[in-house]
C-alpha positions in Angstrom: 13.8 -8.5 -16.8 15.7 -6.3 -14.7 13.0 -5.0 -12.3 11.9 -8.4 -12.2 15.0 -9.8 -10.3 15.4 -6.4 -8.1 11.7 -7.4 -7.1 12.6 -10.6 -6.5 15.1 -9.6 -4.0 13.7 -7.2 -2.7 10.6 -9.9 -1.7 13.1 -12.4 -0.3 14.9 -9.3 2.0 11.0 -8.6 3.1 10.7 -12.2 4.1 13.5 -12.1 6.4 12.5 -8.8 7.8 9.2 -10.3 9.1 10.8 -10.5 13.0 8.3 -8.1 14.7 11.3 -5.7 15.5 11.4 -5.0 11.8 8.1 -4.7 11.0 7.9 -0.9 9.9 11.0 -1.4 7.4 9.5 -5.1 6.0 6.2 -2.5 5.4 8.9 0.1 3.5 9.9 -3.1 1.4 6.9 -4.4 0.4 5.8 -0.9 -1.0 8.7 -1.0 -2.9 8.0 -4.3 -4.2 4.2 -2.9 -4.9 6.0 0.1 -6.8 7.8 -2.1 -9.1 5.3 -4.4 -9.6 2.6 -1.9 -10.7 5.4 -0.2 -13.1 6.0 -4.1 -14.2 2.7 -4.5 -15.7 2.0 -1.1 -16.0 -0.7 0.1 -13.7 -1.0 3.3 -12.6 -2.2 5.1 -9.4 -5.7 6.0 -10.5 -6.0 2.4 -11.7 -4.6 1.0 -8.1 -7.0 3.6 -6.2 -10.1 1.9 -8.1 -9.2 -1.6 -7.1 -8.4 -0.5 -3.6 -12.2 1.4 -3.4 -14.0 -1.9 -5.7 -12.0 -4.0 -2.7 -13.1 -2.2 0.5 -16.9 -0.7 0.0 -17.7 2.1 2.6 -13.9 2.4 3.0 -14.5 6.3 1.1 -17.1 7.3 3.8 -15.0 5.9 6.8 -11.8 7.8 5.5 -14.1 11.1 5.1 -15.7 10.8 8.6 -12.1 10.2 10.2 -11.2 13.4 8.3 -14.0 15.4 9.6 -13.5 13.8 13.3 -9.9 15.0 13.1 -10.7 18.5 12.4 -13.4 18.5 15.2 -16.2 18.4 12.7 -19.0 15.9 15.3 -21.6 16.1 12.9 -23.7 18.7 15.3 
């Protein structure tokens, strides 16, 4: 019940962070607020990964072909 109502703060201090000028540290809180939640109903990172890939098809292959991009890899 504890995590519960630090998550539930932590949502309300997200919501008044949504002024564009605090954008990157509204993004820090709401990862927080993900952390707890998973740990909440106990989900883990392998478990979030497969939702994430079920959620964004192809979004495997773009990652790998940014990677290769990046290291100058132009498919020649």
């Amino acid at each position: 019940m504890r995590l519960r109502s630090v998550m539930l703060r932590l949502e309300e201090c997200k919501m008044l962070l949504s002024e564009p000028a605090d954008r990157d540290t509204a993004q820090l809180v709401a990862m927080a607020v993900l952390q707890l939640q998973m740990r909440i109903h106990h989900i883990g990172d392998a478990e979030l990964r497969a939702l994430c890939d079920a959620m964004t098809p192809g979004a495997e292959k773009a990652v790998s072909d940014g990677v290769s991009k990046a290291s100058g890899d132009r498919g020649l």
